[in-house]
C-alpha positions as CSV (number, residue, x, y, z in Angstrom):
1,X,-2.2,52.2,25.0
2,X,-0.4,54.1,21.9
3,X,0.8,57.0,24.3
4,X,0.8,57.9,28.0
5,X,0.4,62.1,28.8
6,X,2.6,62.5,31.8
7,X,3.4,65.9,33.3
8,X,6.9,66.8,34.1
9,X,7.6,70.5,35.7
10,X,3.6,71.1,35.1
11,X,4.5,70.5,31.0
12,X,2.3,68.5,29.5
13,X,4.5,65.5,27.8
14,X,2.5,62.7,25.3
15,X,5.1,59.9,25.5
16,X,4.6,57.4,22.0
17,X,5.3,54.2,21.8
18,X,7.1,54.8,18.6
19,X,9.8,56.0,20.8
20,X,9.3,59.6,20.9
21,X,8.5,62.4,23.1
22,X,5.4,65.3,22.1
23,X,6.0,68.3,24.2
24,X,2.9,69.9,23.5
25,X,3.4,73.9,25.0
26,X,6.3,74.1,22.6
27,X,5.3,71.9,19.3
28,X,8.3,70.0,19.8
29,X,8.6,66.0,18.7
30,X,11.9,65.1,20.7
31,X,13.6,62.0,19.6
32,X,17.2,60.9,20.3
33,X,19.9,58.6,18.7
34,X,18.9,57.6,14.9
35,X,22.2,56.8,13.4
36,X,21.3,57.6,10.2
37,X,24.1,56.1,8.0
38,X,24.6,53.4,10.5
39,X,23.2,50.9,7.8
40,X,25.3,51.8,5.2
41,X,28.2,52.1,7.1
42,X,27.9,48.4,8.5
43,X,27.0,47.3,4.8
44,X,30.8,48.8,3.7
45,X,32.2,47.2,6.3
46,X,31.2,43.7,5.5
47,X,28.6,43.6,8.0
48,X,25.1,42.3,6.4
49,X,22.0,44.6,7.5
50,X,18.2,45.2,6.4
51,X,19.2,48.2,3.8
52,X,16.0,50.0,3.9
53,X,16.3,50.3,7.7
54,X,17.2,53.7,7.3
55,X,14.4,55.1,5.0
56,X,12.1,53.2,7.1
57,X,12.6,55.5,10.0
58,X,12.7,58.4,7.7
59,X,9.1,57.1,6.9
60,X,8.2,56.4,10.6
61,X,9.2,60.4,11.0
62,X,7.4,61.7,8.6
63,X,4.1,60.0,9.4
64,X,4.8,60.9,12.7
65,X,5.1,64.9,11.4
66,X,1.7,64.3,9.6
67,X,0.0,63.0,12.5
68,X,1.2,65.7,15.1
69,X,2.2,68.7,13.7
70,X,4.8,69.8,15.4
71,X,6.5,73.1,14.6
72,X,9.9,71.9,16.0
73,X,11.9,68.9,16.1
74,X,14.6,68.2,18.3
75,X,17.4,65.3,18.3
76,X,19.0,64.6,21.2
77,X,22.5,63.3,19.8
78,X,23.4,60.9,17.6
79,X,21.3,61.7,14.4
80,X,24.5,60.3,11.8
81,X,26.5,57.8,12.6
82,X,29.8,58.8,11.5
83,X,30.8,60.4,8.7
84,X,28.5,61.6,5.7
85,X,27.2,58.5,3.1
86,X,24.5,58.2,0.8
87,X,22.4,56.9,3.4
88,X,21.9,61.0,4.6
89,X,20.9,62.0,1.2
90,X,16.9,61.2,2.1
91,X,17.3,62.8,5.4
92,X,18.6,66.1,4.0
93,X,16.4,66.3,1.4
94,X,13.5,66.4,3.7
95,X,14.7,69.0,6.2
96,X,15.4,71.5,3.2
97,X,11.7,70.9,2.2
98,X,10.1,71.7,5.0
99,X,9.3,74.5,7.2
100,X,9.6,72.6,10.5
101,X,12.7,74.3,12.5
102,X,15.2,70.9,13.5
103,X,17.3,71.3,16.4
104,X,20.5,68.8,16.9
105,X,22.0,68.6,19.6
106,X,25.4,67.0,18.2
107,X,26.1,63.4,19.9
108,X,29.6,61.0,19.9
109,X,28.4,59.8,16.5
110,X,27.6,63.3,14.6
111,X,31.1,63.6,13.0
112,X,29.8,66.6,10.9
113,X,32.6,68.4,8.7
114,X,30.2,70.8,6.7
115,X,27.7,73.1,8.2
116,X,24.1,71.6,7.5
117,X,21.8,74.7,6.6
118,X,18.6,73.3,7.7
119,X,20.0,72.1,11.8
120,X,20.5,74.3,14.6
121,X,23.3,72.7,16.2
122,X,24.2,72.6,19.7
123,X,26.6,71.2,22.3
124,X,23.3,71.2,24.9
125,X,20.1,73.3,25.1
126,X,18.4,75.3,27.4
127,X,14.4,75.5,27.1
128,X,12.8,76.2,30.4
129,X,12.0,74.1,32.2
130,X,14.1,71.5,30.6
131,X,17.7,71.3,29.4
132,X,18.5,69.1,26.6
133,X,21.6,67.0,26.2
134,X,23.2,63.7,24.3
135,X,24.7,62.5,27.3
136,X,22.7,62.9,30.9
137,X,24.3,65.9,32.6
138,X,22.3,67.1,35.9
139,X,22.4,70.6,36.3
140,X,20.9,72.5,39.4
141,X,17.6,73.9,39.4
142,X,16.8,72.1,35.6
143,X,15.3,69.1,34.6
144,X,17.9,67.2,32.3
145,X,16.3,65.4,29.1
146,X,18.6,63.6,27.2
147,X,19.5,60.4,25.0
148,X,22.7,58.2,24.5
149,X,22.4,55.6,26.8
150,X,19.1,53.5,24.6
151,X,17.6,52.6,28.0
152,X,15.8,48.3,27.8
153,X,14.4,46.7,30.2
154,X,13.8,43.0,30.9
155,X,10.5,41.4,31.5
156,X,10.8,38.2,32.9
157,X,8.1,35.1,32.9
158,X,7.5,32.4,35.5
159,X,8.8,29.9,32.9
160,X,11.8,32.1,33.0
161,X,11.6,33.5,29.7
162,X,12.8,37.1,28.8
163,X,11.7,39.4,26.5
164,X,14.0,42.6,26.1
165,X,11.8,46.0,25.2
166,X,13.3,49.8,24.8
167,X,12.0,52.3,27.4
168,X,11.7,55.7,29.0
169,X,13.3,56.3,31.7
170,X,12.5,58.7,34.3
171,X,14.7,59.7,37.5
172,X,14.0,62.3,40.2
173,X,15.5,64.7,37.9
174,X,15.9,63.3,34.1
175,X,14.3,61.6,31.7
176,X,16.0,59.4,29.4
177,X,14.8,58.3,25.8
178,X,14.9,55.4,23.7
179,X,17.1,55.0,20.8
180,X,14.9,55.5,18.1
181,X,17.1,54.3,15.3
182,X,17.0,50.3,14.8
183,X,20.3,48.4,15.3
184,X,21.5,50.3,18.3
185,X,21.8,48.3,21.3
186,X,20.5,48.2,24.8
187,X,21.4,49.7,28.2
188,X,19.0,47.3,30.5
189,X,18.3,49.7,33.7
190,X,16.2,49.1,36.5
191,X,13.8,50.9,39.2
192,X,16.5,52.1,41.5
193,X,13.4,53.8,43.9
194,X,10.0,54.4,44.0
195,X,10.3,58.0,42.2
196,X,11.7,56.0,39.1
197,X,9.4,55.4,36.5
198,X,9.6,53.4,33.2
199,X,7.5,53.2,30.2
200,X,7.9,50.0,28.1
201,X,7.3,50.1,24.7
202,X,6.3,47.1,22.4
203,X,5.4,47.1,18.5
204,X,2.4,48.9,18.8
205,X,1.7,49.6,23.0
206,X,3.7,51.9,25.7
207,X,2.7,50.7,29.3
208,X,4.1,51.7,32.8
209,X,6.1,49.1,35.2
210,X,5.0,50.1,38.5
211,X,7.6,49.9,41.2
């Protein structure tokens, strides 16, 4: 399957397995820890990465925009690495030339020291029935959506091999997404309870592990 339509708090939800969520009452792509500048970063500091990495998720995005529409887009933390390179150039080109309203919900890594024009920026969100966050902070009474954490999980063969695939993770009262940015690392997490659910997500599938 390319996507699973899952309802949480009777909201339709399309998960993709290109690591995104497509909240369809709203319009809203929701995607979480990019790092854009991450490459180039690395790169400066000796560290040899794929350079194109970057403006191949800025690709990824936009085909993504084409195919679905969407009228917003929120990131949930963690859409620069550090501090502004020439890696964000792309990036901030393309949100001035469009008309698609971004929302940022600033992460650990968003060390911005200039107001960009074309983010709303926020510490957290509140949409009903969901509030957004980088880091997972349960709040009474609202279902918390969030990033940071770049949820794995290991699948394990009977000739004991392991293969290592980002997921969604959902809890009683959160859902937590995959780092959509490459070169991020893994949190490898578990079905704690049979209320937990997680949605694998290969090169080109998303599947459920049942519990």
């Amino acid at each position: 399957m390319k996507t699973i339509e899952h309802n949480i708090e009777n909201q339709k939800i399309i998960f993709d397995y290109r690591k995104f969520l497509f909240w369809e009452k709203e319009s809203a792509l929701i995607l979480s820890d990019v790092h854009v500048g991450k490459i180039t970063h690395f790169i400066k500091n000796g560290i040899p990465l794929p350079e194109n990495s970057s403006f191949s998720n800025l690709k990824l995005l936009k085909s993504i925009i084409s195919e679905y529409q969407p009228q917003k887009v929120f990131f949930l933390g963690d859409l620069f690495h550090s501090n502004y390179n020439s890696e964000w150039d792309e990036w901030l080109s393309f949100f001035k030339n469009t008309s698609i309203r971004f929302t940022l919900i600033k992460g650990n890594h968003d060390q911005l020291n200039h107001r960009i024009e074309q983010l709303n920026i926020y510490k957290e969100f509140f949409l009903p029935p969901f509030h957004f966050s980088h880091f997972p902070e349960l709040v009474d009474g609202k279902f918390n959506i969030h990033g940071h954490i770049h949820p794995a999980y290991k699948l394990t063969g009977k000739g004991k091999q392991v293969l290592k695939l980002p997921c969604f993770h959902i809890c009683k009262n959160s859902l937590t997404l995959p780092s959509f940015g490459a070169f991020t690392g893994n949190h490898f997490v578990r079905l704690e309870n049979t209320n937990d659910q997680i949605f694998i997500l290969s090169k080109n599938q998303i599947f459920k592990i049942k519990s």
